[in-house]
C-alpha distance (Angstrom), angle and dihedral (degrees) to the residues before:
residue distance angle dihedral
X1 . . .
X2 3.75 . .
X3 4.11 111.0 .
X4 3.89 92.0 -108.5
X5 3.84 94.4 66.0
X6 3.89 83.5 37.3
X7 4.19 87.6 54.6
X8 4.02 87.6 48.0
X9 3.97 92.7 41.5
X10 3.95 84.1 53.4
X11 3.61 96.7 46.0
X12 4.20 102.0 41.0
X13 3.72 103.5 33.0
X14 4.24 121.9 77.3
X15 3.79 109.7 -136.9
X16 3.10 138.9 -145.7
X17 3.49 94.0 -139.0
X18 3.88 144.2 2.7
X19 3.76 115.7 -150.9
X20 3.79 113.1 -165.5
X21 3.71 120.2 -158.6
X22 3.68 118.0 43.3
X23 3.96 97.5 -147.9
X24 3.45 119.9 121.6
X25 3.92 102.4 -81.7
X26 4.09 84.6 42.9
X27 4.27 92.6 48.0
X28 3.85 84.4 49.0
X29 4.03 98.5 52.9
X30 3.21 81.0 47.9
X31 3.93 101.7 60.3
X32 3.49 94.7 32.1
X33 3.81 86.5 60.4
X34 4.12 99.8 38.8
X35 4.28 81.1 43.1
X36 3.86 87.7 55.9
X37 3.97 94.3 50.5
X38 3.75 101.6 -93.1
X39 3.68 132.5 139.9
X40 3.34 101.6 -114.2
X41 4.21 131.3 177.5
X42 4.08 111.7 -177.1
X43 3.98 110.6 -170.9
X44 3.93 129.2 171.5
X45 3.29 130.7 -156.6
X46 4.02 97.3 -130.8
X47 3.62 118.2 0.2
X48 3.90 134.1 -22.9
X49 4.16 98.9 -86.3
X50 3.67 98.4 -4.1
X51 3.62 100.9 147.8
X52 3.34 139.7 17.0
X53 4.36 88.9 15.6
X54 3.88 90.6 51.9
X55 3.78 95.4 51.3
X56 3.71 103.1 52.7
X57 3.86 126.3 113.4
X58 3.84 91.6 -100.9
X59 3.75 84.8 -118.0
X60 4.10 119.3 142.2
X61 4.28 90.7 -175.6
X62 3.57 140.0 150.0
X63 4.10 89.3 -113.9
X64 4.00 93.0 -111.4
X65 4.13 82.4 -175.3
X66 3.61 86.0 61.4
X67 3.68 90.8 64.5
X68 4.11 82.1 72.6
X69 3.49 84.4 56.5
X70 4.04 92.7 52.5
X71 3.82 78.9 -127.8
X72 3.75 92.0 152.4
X73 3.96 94.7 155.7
X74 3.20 93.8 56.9
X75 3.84 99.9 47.1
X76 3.88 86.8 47.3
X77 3.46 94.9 54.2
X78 3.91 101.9 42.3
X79 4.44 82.1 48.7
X80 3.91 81.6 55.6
X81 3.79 91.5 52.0
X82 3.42 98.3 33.2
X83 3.70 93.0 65.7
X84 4.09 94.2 44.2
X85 3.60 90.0 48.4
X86 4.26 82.4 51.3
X87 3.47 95.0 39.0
X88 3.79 113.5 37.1
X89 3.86 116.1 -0.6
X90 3.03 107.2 48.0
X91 3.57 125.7 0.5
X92 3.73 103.1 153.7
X93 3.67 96.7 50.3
X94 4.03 98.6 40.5
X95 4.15 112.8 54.2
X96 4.07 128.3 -168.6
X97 3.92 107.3 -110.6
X98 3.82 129.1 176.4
X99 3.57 132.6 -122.5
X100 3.80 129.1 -137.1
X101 4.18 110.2 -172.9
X102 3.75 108.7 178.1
X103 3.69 128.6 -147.1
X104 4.05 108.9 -145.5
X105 3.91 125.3 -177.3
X106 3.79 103.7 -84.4
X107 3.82 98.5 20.4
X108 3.25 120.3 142.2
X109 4.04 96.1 -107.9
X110 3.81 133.6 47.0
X111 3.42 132.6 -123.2
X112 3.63 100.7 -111.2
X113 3.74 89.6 43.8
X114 4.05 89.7 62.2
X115 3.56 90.6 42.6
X116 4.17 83.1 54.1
X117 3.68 85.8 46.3
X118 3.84 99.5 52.5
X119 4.01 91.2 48.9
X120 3.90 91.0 50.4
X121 3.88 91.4 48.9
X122 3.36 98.8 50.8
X123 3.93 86.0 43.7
X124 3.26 88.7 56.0
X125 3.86 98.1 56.2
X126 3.83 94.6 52.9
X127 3.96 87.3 -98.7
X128 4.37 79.4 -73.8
X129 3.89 112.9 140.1
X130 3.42 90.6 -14.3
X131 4.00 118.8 108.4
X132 3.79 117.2 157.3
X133 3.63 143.9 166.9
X134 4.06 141.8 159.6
X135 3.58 116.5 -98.7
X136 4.18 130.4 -176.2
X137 3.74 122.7 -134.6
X138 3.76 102.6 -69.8
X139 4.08 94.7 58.1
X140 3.52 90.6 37.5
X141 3.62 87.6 56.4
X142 3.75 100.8 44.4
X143 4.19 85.3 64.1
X144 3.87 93.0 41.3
X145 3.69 105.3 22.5
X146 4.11 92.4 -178.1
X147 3.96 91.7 58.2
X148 4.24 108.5 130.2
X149 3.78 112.7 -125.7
X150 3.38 102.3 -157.7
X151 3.62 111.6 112.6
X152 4.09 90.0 7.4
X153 4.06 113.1 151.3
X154 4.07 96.5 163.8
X155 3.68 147.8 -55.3
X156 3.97 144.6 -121.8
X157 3.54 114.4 -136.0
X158 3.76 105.6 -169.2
X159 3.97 131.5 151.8
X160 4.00 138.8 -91.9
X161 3.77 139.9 135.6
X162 4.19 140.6 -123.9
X163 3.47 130.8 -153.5
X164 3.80 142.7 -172.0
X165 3.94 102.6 -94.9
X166 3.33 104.9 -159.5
X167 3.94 94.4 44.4
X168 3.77 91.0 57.6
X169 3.46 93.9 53.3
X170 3.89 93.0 43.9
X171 4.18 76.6 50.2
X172 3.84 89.6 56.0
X173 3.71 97.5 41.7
X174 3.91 84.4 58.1
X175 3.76 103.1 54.1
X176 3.62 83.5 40.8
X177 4.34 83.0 56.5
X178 3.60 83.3 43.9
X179 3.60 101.4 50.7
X180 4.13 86.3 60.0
X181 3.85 92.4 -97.6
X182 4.29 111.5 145.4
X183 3.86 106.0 -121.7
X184 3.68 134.0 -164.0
X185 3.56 144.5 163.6
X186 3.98 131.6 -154.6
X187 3.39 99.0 25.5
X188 4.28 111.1 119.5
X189 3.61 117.1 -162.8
X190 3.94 114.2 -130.8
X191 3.73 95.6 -174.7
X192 4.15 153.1 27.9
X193 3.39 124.3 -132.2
X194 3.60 105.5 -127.9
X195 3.96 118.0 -170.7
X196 3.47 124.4 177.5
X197 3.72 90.9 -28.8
X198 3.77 104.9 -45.1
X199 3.71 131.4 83.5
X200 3.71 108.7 -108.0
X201 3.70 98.1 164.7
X202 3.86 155.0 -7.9
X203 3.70 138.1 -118.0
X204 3.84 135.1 -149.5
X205 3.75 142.4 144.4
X206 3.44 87.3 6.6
X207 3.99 104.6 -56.7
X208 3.99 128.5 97.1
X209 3.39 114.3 -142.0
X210 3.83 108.5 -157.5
X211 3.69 123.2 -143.6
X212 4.13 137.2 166.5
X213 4.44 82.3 -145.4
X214 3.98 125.6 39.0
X215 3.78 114.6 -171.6
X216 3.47 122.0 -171.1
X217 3.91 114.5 -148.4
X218 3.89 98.1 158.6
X219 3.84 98.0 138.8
X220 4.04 107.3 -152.6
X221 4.12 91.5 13.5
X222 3.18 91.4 53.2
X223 3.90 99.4 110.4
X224 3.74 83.9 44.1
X225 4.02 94.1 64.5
X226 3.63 87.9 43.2
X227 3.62 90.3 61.8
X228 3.73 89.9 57.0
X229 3.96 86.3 63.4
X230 3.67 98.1 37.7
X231 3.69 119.9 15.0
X232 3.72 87.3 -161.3
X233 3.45 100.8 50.5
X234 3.73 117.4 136.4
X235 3.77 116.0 -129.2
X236 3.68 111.5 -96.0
X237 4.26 96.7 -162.1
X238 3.80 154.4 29.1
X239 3.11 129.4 -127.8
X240 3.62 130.8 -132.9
X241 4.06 136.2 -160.1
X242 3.60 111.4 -138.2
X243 4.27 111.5 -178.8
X244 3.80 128.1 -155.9
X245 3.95 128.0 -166.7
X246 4.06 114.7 -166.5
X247 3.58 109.7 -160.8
X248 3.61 130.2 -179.8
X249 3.89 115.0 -81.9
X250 3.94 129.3 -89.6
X251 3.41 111.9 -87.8
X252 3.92 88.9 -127.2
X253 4.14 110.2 54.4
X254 3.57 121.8 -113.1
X255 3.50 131.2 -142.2
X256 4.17 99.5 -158.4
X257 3.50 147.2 14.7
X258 3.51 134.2 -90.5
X259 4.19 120.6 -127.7
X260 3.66 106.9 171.7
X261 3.79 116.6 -178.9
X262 3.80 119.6 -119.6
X263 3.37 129.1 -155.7
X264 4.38 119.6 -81.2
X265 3.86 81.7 27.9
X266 3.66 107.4 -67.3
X267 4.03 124.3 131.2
X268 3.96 130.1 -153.2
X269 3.71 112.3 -142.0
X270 3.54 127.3 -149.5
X271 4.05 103.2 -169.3
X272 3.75 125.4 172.7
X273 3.80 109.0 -132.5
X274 3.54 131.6 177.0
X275 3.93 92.5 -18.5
X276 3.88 94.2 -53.0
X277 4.09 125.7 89.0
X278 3.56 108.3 -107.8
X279 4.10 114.4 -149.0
X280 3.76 129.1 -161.3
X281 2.89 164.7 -96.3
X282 3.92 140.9 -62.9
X283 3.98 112.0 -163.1
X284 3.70 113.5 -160.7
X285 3.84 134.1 137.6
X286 4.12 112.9 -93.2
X287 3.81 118.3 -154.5
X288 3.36 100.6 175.1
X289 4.15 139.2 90.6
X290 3.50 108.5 -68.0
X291 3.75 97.1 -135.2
X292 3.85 86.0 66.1
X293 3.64 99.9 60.2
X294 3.33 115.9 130.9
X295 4.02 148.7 158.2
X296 3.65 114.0 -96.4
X297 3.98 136.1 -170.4
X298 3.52 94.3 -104.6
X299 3.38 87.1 50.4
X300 3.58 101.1 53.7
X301 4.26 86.7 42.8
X302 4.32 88.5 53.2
X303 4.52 88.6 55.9
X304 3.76 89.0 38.3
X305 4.14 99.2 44.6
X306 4.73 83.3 44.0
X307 3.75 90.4 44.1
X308 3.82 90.8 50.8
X309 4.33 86.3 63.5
X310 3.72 89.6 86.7
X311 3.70 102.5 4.7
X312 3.81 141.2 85.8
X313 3.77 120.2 -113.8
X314 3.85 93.9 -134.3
X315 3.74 80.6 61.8
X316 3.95 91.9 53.6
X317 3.24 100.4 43.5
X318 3.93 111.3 146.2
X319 3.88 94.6 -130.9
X320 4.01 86.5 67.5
X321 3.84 89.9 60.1
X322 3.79 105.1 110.3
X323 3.59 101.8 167.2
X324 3.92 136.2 9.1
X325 3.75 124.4 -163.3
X326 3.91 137.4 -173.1
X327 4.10 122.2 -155.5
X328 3.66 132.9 -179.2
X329 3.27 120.4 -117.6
X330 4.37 108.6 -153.6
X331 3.80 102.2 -153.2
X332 3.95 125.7 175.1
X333 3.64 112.3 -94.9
X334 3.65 118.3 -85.9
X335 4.04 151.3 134.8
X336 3.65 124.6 -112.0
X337 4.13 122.9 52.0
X338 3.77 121.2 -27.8
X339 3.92 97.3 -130.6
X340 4.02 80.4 57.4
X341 4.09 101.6 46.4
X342 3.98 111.8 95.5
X343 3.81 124.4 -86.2
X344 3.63 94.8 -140.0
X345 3.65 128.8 115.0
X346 3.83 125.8 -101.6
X347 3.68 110.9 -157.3
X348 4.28 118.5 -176.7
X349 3.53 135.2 -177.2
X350 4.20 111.0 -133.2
X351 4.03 114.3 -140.1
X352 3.45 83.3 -102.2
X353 3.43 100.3 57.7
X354 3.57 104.9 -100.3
X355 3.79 120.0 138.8
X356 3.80 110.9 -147.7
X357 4.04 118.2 -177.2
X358 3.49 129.4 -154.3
X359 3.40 134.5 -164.7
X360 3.85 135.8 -13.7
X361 4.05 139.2 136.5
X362 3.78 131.2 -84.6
X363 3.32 96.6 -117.5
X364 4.02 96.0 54.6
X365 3.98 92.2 48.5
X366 3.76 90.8 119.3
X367 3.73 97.4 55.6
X368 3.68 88.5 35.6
X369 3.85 93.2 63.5
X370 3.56 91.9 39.7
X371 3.79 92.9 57.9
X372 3.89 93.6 44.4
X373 4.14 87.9 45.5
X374 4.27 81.9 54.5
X375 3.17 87.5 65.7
X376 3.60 102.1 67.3
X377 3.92 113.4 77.6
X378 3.92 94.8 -127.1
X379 4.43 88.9 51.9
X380 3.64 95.1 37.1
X381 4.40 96.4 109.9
X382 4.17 81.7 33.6
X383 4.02 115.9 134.2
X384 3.51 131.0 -154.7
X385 4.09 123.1 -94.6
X386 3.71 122.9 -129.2
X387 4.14 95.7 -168.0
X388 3.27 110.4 133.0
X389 3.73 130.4 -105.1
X390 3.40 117.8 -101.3
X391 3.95 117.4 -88.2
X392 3.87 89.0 39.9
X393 3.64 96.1 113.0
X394 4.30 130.7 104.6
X395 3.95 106.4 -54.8
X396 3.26 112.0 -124.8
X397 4.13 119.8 -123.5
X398 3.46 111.1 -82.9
X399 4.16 107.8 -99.4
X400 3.70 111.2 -120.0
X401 3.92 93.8 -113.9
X402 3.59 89.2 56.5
X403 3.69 112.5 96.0
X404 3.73 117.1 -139.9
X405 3.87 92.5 -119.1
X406 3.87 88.5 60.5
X407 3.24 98.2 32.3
X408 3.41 93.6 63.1
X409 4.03 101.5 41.6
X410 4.18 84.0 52.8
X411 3.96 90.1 54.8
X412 3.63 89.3 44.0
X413 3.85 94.9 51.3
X414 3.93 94.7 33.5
X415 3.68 123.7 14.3
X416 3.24 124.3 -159.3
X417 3.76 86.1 9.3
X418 3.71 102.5 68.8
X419 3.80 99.9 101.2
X420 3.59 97.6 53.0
X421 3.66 86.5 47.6
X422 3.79 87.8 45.6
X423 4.12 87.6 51.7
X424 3.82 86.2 57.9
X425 4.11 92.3 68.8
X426 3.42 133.0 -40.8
X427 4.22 95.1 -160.1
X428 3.67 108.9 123.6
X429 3.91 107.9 -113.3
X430 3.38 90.6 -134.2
X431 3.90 122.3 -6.6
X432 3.88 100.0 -114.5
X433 3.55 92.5 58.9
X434 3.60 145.0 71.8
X435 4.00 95.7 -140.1
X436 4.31 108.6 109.5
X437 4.05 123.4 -158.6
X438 3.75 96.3 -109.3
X439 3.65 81.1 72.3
X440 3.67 83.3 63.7
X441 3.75 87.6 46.7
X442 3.65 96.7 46.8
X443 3.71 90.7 41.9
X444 4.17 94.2 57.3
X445 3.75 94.5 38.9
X446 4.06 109.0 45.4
X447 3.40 104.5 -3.9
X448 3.97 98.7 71.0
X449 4.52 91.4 -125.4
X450 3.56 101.0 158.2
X451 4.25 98.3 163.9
X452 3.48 126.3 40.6
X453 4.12 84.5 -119.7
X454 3.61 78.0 71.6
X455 3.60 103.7 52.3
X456 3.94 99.2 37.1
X457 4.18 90.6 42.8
X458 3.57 103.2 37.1
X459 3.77 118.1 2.9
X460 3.90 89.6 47.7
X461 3.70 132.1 20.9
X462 3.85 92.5 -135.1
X463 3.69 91.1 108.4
X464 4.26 98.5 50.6
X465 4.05 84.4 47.1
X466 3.94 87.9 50.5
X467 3.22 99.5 -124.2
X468 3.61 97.4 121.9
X469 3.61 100.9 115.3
X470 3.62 130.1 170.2
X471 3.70 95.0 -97.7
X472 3.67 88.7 50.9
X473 3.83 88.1 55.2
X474 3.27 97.5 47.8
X475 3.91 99.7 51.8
X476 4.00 90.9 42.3
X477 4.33 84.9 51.9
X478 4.12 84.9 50.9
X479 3.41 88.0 47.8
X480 3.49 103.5 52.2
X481 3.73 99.2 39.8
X482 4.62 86.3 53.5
X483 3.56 89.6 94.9
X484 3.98 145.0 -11.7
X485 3.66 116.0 -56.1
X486 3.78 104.7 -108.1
X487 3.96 126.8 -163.9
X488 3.74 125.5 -163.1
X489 3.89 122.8 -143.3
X490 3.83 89.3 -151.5
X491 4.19 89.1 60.7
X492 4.01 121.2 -144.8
């Protein structure tokens, strides 16, 4: 469906409901209520996942932190989706990793208080992709060969998974496409349709989109939409700035993560992610406009100085930064610190019938959007889907052209759809990198890209590996602008 008809679709047809906020919790209500045989329209103001759900540590975990917290729930439940997400929804896009969390001499935890920890994690996941186990120096080392000894007492090795955030949202948005729900990107709404004291629709870029059910999903502008509803309403979270550096990979491979606790219960991770070393992340309260966000020195200085607790400085030296990111965390509304406010969601109805949520984790999206969707009358007895996301079908055999290298970043980032993406163009975007330009082509034609930001950010990873150069931008802009930008129903 090309974005005209999607435009006149929006602006002729009554809904059944208008989702708001195309992140991952917002693409999500949105399937779950186009799966369930509503009449569904999902529209973001920028692009599908571009903030808060394109920032994240890539991490689909239990929350072992939370533990601290005594936030057993929580941990429960994100084990339980953890291991669907592995399992059944999305296997090719979310990938087992294992975790190394040190104890060193002064730290802020003891060794038999990790070892207490890695028993009640795994307990707490049913004993289901979850293996763990203490291990000294040597063992430690053998899975991250630049850890420092000095000061070393032990380790937990225990057992999570990462993803690529924007691609399972992009995912999401498709089944959602799939499921006959109208989506669109770049498209801000300025205004609520009130009517006789209920919302009944919204209005932007000159259409109203009409719908018995508004949800508002908006992440960080959240408390701005609910201002459109109620100009009095109180704000209902807190938002806070989490930082990420991505630095070029150790020269030896590792074969885990690195969590090392921080002092007043924070960790710095050190994650390897599609072939780079992923660092992060600060967590500290942001008052300002969301569109401003932005990495700072300081910022960069607080990941470096955390990293350095178990890390050598050759291996964080600044000139290996390739990329640095900011993301909003939307946390319920609280006092004390940030890193110690709750991680569940807050979800409110507005007097005019608006349901706005706030808050949550990646990894709990599902049950987050099926809570929110409860709260609508017509979704109230409404249970959760297990279908699969699309690309989790049979991979194909990998074509002879293909190298392995690409072969196996396209199965990561599409499934069963790598070859036809493949078939698009096999020329390297840009040599250093793995990405190809029928990701370019598959990105314009079904996967609703529309600015190069969203082809080098979030279609691609050419812009996290820095190799989004000004050449590159320039041939992806020709590209997209060579003919109309088409979308299929059907999804890659």
């Amino acid at each position: 469906m090309d974005r005209d008809r999607t435009r006149e679709r929006l602006s002729t047809e009554e809904f059944d409901l208008v989702v708001m906020g195309a992140g991952v919790i917002g693409a999500r209500i949105a399937f779950e209520a186009a799966h369930a045989g509503a009449k569904v329209a999902l529209i973001d103001a920028r692009d599908f996942g571009s903030a808060t759900s394109s920032a994240s540590s890539k991490l689909i975990h239990g929350g072992l932190r939370y533990l601290q917290m005594y936030d057993f729930g929580l941990v429960h439940e994100a084990h339980q989706e953890r291991a669907k997400l592995l399992d059944r929804i999305a296997p090719h896009l979310v990938k087992r990793l294992d975790f190394v969390i040190p104890v060193f001499k002064g730290g802020p935890h003891n060794v038999p208080m990790i070892a207490g920890a890695m028993l009640t994690y795994a307990a707490l996941s049913g004993f289901r992709h979850s293996r763990s186990r203490m291990v000294g120096l040597k063992g430690a080392q053998r899975l991250i060969p630049a850890l420092q000894g000095n000061g070393f007492r032990a380790a937990g090795v225990y057992e999570d998974a990462q993803t690529h955030d924007s691609r399972i949202v992009l995912a999401t948005v498709q089944a959602a496409a799939q499921a006959g729900a109208a989506v669109i990107n770049h498209l801000p709404v300025t205004e609520l349709e009130i009517t006789s004291g209920r919302v009944t629709g919204v209005r932007c870029d000159g259409l109203r989109i009409g719908a018995q059910q508004v949800i508002n999903a908006t992440g960080p502008w959240v408390d701005r939409i609910r201002l459109l509803e109620d100009p009095d309403a109180q704000p209902m979270a807190r938002l806070s700035k989490g930082v990420h550096l991505v630095l070029d990979a150790p020269q030896e491979p590792w074969h885990a993560a690195l969590t090392t606790p921080l002092p007043g219960g924070r960790v710095t991770f050190a994650v390897p992610w599609e072939g780079m070393l992923l660092l992060g992340t600060t967590d500290t309260e942001y008052l300002g406009d969301p569109a401003a966000l932005a990495v700072t020195p300081d910022d960069v200085d607080t990941i470096l100085a955390e990293a350095a607790t178990g890390l050598p400085a050759e291996l964080l030296a600044r000139e290996r930064i390739r990329y640095t990111f900011a993301g909003l965390r939307v946390l319920p509304k609280s006092d004390g610190t940030t890193s110690g406010a709750k991680r569940e969601e807050v979800v409110r109805t507005g007097p005019a019938g608006m349901v706005s949520v706030a808050g949550g984790k990646l990894t709990t999206h599902r049950q987050i959007a099926l809570k929110v969707l409860r709260h609508l009358p017509d979704f109230s007895q409404l249970g959760i889907t297990d279908e699969p996301l699309p690309g989790q079908g049979q991979l194909p055999e990998r074509p002879v052209e293909v190298e392995p290298r690409i072969w196996d970043h396209l199965t990561h980032l599409y499934g069963d759809r790598a070859a036809h993406v493949a078939s698009l163009g096999l020329e390297p975007i840009h040599p250093d990198g793995p990405d190809i330009w029928g990701q370019v082509h598959q990105a314009r034609s079904e996967e609703w890209a529309l600015k190069v930001e969203d082809v080098i950010r979030r279609r691609t990873t050419l812009q996290i590996r820095g190799l989004a150069t000004d050449d590159v931008r320039r041939r992806i802009a020709a590209t997209l602008s060579a003919e109309p930008v088409l979308q299929s129903v059907d999804g890659p």
